[in-house]
C-alpha positions in Angstrom: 29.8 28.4 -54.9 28.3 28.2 -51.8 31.2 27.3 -50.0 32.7 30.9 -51.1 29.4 32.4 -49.8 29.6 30.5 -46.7 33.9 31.4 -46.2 32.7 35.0 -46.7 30.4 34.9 -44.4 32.4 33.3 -41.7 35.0 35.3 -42.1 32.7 38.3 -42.0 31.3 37.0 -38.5 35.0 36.6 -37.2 35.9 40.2 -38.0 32.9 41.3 -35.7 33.7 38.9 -32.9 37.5 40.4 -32.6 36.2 43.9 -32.4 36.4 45.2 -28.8 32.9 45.2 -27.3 31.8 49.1 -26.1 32.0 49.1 -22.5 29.2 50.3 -20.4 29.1 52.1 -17.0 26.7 50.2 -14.7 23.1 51.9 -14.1 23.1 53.2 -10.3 19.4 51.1 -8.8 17.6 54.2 -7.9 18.2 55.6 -12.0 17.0 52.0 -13.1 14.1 52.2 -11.0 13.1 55.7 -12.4 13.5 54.3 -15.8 11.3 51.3 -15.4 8.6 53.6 -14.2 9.3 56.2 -16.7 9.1 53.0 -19.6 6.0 51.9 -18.1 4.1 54.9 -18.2 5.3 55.5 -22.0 4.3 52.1 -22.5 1.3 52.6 -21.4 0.4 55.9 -23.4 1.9 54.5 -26.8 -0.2 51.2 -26.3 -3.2 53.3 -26.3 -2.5 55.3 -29.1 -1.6 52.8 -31.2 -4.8 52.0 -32.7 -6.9 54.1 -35.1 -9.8 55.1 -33.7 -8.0 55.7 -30.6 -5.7 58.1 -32.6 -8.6 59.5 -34.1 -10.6 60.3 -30.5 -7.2 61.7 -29.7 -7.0 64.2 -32.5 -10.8 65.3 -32.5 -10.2 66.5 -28.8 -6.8 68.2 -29.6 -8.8 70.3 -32.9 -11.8 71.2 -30.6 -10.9 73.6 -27.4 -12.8 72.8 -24.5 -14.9 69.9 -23.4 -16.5 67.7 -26.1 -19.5 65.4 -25.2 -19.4 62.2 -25.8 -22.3 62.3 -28.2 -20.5 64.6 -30.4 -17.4 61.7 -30.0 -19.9 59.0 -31.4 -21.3 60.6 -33.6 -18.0 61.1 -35.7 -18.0 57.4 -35.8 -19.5 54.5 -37.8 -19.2 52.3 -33.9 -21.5 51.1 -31.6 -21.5 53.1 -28.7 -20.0 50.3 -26.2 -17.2 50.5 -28.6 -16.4 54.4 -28.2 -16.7 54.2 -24.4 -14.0 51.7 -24.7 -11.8 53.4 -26.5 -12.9 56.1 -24.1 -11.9 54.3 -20.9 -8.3 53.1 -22.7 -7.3 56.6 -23.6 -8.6 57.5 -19.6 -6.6 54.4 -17.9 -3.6 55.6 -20.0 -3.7 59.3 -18.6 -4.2 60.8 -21.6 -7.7 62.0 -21.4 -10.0 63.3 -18.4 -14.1 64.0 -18.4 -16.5 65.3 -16.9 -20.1 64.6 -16.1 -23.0 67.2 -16.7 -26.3 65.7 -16.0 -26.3 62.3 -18.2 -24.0 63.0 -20.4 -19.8 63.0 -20.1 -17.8 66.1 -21.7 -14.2 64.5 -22.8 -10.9 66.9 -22.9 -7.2 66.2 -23.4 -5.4 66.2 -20.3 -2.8 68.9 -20.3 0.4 67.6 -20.7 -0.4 64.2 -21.3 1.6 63.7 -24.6 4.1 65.9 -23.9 6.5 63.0 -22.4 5.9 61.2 -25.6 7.4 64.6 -27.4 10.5 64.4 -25.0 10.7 60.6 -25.4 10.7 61.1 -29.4 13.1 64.5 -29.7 15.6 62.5 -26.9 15.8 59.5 -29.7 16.0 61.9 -32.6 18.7 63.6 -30.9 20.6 60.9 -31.0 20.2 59.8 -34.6 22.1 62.4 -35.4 
């Protein structure tokens, strides 16, 4: 019995080697370049928003217009405070959020803009599902 398995599978792995491999056009240096940029910075952004609370800051500054302090960001957490300024500083590094300062306290906003390469990078791979 496993013999027949194993012939079916062989012979299923030799039907896929004889199919003619797509070719590809070669990728001029200076596009490649723009890409590797491009994939860093989206790298970058999706690394950032990949976990929860992160997420979360994210979507408490996109429901609120205008600047929101940081004390109103910690509050809306059960964390320490260390721990939502370093979230904080991720989601800055990454470009995705901005502050401001105002006497002690920092006033967090989205930056504008800063998801929408994310949108085009997600509709260009949806486009081609279909």
């Amino acid at each position: 019995m496993n013999a027949a398995k194993t012939g079916q599978i062989r012979s299923t792995r030799a039907r896929k080697r004889q199919e003619p491999a797509t070719q590809l056009e070669p990728v001029q240096e200076e596009g490649l370049n723009s890409h590797k940029q491009e994939a860093h910075m989206l790298a970058n952004r999706l690394k950032a928003l990949a976990d929860p609370t992160r997420m979360q800051i994210v979507m408490l500054l996109a429901e609120r217009p205008g600047n929101v302090c940081v004390c109103d960001i910690t509050n809306s957490f059960d964390l320490d405070q260390s721990t939502i300024s370093h979230h904080l500083r991720l989601l800055r590094e990454a470009g995705i959020i901005d502050a401001v300062r105002h006497g002690v306290w920092a006033y967090y906003f989205l930056l504008p803009g800063a998801l929408e390469p994310l949108i085009q990078l997600f509709t260009r791979l949806e486009q081609r599902e279909q």
